[in-house]
C-alpha atoms as a printed R data frame, in Angstrom:
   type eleno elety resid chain resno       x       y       z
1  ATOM     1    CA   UNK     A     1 -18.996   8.418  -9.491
2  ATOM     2    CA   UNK     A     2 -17.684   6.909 -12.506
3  ATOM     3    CA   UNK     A     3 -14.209   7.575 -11.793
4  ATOM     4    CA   UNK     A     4 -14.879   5.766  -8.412
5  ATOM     5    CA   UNK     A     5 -16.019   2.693 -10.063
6  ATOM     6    CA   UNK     A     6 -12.965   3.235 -12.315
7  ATOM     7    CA   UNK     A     7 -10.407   2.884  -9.731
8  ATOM     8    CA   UNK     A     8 -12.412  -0.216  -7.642
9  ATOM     9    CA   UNK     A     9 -12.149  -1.957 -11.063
10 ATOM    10    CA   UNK     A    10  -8.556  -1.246 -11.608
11 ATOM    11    CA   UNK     A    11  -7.325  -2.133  -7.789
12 ATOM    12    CA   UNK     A    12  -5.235  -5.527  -8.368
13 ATOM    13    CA   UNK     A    13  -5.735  -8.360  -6.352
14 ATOM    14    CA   UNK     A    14  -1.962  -7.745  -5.016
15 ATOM    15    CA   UNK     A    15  -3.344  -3.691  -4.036
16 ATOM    16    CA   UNK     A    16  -6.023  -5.897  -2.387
17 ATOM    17    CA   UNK     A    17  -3.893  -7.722  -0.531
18 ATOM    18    CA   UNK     A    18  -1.963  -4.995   1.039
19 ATOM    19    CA   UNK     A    19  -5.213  -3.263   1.616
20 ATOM    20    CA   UNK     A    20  -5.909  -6.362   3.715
21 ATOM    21    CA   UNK     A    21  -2.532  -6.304   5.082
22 ATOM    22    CA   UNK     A    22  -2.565  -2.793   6.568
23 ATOM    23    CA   UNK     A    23  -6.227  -3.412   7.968
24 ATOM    24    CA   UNK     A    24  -5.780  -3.372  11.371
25 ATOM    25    CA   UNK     A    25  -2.567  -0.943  11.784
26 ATOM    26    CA   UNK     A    26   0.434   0.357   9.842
27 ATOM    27    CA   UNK     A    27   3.002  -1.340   9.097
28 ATOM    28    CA   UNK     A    28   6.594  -0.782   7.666
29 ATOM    29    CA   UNK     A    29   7.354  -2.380   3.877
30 ATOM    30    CA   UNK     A    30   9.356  -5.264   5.227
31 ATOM    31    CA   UNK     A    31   6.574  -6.229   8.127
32 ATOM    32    CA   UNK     A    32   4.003  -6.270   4.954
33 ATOM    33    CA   UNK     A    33   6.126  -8.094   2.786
34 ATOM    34    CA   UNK     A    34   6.594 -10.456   5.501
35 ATOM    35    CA   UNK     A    35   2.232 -10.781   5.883
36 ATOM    36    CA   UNK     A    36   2.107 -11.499   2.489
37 ATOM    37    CA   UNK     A    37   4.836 -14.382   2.242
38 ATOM    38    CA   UNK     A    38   6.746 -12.019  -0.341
39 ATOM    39    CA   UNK     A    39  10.701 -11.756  -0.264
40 ATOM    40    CA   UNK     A    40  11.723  -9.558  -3.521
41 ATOM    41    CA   UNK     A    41  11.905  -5.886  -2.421
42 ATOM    42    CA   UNK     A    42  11.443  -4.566  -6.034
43 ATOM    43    CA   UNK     A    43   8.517  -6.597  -6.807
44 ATOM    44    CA   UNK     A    44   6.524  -5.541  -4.144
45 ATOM    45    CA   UNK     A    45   7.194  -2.120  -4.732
46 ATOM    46    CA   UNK     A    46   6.841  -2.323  -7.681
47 ATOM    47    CA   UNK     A    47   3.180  -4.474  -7.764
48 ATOM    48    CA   UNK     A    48   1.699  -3.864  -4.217
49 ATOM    49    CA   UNK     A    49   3.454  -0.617  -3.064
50 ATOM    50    CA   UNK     A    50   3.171   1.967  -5.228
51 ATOM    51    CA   UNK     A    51   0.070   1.128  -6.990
52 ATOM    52    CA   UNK     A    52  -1.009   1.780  -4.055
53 ATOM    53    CA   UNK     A    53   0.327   4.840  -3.284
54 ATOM    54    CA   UNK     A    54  -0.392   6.046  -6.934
55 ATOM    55    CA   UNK     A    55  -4.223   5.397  -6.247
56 ATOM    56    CA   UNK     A    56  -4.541   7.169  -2.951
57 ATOM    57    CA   UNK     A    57  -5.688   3.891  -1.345
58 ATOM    58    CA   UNK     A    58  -2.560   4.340   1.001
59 ATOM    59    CA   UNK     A    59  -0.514   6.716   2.781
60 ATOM    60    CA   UNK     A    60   3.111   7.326   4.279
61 ATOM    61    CA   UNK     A    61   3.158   8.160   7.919
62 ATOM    62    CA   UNK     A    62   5.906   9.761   7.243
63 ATOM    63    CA   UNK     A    63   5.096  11.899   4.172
64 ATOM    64    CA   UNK     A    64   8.336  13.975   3.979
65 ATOM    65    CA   UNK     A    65  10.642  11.018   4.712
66 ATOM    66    CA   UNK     A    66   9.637   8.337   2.042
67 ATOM    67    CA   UNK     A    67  12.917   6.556   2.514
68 ATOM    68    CA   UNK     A    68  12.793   6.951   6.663
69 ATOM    69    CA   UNK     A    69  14.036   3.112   8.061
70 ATOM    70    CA   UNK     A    70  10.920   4.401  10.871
71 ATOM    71    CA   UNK     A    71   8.231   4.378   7.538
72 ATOM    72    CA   UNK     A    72   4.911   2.863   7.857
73 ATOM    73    CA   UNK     A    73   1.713   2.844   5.209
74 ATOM    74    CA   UNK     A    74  -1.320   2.806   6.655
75 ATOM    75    CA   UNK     A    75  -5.092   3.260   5.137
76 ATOM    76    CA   UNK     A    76  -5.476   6.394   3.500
77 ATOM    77    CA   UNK     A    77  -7.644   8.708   5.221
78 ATOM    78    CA   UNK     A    78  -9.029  10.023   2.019
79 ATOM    79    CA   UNK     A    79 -12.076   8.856   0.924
């Protein structure tokens, strides 16, 4: 349980924001990027994305195409 409250402390409020973001359905990178007024690719991989990713919080729907121009992140379905 520890590690739990671990990872809820170390969730950024930009992680929170694409959490928020990606609430209601998946979305590609550019589509969230767009949601969250952001226009710097890099950045938002870099601060949103892949923290993210890293902390199972989100998932590819297309797991063995990570650069596929059809990608979309949704919720992870992990608890």
């Amino acid at each position: 349980m520890a590690a739990t409250d671990q990872v809820g402390d170390q969730v950024s409020d930009q992680v929170k924001a694409l959490l928020k973001c990606l609430a209601k359905q998946p979305l590609t990178a550019l589509a969230c990027m767009k949601k969250l007024g952001l226009a710097h690719r890099p950045t938002f991989r870099k601060n949103y994305l892949q923290p993210a990713l890293d902390a199972g919080l989100i998932e590819r729907t297309l797991p063995d195409k990570p650069n596929s121009s059809l990608q979309k992140y949704r919720h992870s379905a992990k608890p």
